[in-house]
Backbone as JSON, one array per atom type, in Angstrom:
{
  "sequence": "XXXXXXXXXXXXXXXXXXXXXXXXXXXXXXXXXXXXXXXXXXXXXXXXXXXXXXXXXXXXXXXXXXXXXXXXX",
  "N": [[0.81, -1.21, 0.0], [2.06, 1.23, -0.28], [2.3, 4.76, -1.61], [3.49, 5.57, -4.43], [5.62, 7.97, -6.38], [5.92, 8.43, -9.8], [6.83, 8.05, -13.74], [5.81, 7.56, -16.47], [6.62, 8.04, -19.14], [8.45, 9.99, -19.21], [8.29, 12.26, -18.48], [5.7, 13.67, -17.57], [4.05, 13.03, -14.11], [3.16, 11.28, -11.68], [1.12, 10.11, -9.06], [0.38, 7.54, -7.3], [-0.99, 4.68, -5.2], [0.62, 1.29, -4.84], [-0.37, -1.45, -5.22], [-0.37, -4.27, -6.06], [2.7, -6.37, -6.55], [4.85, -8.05, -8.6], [7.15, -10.01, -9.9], [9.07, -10.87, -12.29], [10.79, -12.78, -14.39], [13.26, -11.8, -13.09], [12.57, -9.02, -13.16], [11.28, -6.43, -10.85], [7.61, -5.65, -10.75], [5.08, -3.13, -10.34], [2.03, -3.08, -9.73], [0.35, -0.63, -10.18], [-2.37, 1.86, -8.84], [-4.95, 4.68, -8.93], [-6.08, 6.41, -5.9], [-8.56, 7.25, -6.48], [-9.33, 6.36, -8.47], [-11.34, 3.67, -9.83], [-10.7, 1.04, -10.97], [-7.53, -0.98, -11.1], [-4.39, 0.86, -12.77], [-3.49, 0.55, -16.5], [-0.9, -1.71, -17.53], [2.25, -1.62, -16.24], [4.73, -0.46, -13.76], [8.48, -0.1, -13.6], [11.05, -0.52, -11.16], [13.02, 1.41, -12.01], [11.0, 4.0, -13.32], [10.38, 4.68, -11.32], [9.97, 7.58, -9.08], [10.11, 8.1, -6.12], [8.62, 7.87, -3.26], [5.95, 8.06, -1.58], [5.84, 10.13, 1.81], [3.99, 11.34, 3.28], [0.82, 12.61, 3.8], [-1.51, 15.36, 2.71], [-4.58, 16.11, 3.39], [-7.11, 16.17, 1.05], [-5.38, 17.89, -1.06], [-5.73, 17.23, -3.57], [-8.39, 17.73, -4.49], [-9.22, 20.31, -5.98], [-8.12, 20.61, -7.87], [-9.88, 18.16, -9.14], [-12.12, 19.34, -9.28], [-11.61, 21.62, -10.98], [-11.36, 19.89, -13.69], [-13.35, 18.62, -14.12], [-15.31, 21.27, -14.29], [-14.2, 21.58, -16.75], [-13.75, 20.04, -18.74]],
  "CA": [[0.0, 0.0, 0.0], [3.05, 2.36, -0.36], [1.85, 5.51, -2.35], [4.65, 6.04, -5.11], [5.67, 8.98, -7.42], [6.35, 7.8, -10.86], [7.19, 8.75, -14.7], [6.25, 6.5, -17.55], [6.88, 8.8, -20.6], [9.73, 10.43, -18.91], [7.93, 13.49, -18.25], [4.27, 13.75, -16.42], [4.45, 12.41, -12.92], [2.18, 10.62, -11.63], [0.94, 9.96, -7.77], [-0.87, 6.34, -7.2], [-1.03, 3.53, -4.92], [0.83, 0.18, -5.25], [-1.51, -2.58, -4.88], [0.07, -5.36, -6.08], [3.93, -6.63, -6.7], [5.0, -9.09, -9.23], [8.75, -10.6, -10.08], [8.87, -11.76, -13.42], [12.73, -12.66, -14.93], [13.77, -11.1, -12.08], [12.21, -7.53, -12.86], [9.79, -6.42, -10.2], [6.68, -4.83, -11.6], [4.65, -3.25, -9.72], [0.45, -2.79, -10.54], [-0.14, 0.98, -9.27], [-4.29, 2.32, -8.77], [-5.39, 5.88, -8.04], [-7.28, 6.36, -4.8], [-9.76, 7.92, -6.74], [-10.12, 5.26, -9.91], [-12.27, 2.45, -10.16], [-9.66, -0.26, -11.14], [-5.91, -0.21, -11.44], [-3.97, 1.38, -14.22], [-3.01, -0.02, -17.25], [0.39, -2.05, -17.15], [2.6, -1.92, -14.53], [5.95, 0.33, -13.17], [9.37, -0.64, -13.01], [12.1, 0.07, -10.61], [13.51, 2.53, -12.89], [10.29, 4.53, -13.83], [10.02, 5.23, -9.75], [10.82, 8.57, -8.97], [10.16, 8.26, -4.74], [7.84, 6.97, -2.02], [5.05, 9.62, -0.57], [5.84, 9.43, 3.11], [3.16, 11.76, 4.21], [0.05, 13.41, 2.58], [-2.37, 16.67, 2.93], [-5.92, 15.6, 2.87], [-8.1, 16.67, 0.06], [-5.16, 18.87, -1.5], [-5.76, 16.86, -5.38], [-9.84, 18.03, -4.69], [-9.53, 21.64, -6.04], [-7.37, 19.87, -9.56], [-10.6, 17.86, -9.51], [-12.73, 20.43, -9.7], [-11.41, 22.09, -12.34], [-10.98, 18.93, -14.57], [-14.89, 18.31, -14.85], [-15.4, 21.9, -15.21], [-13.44, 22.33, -17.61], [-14.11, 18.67, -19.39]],
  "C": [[0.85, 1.27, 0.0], [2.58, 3.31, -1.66], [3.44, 6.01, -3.05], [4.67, 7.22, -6.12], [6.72, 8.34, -8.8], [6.35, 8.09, -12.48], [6.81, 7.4, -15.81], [6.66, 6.91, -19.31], [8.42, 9.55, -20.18], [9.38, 12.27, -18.41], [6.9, 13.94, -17.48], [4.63, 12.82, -15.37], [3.19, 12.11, -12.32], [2.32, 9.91, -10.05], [-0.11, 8.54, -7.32], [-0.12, 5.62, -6.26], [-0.55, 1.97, -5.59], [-0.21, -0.65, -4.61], [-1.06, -4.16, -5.43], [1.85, -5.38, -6.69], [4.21, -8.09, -7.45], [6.48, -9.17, -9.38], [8.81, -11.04, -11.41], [10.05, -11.85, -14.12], [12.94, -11.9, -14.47], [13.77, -9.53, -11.84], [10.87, -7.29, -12.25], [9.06, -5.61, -10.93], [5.36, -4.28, -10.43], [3.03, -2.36, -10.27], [0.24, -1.41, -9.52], [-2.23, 0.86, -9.32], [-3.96, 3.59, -8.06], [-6.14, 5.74, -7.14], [-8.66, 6.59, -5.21], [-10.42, 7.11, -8.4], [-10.89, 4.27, -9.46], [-11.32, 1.18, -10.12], [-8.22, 0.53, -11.27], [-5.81, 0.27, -13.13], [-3.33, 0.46, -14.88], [-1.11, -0.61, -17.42], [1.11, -1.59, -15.81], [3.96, -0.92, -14.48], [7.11, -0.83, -12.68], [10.0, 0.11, -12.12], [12.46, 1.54, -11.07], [12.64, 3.85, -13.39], [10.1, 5.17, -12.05], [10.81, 6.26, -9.43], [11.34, 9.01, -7.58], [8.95, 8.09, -4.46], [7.22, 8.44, -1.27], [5.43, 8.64, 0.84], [5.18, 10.13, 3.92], [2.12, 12.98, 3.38], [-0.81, 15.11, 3.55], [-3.48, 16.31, 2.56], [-6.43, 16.65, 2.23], [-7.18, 18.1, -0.8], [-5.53, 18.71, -3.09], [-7.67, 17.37, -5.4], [-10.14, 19.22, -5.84], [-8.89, 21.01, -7.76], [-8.68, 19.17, -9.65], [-12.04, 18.18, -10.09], [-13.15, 20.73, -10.67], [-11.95, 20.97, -13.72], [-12.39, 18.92, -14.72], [-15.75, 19.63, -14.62], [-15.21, 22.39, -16.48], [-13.67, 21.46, -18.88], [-15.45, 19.05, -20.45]]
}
């Protein structure tokens, strides 16, 4: 349940929940989910795509970004 910060284009960053951990030829993979999706996200995060480990949050600061987004939608 470690909330990670992570990059899969090399550029947008991206704040989700691990929820599951896989090994597969010896590269871990790990299945992220937003708190706020439905199901997890598509494919999975390596090692390398991990940019650091939230180790402490601010409730309801992503509300006011949510906002917007389905005004603006």
């Amino acid at each position: 349940n470690d909330v990670i910060v992570f990059s899969k284009d090399g550029k947008n960053r991206v704040v989700h929940r691990i929820i599951e951990i896989n090994t597969i030829d010896g590269e871990r993979q790990y299945i992220t989910k937003g708190d706020a999706n439905d199901g997890p996200d598509a494919g999975y995060v390596t090692d390398g795509q991990i940019i650091g480990v939230v180790h402490f949050k601010i409730i309801y600061i992503g509300h006011p970004s949510l906002w917007l987004r389905e005004i603006f939608e």
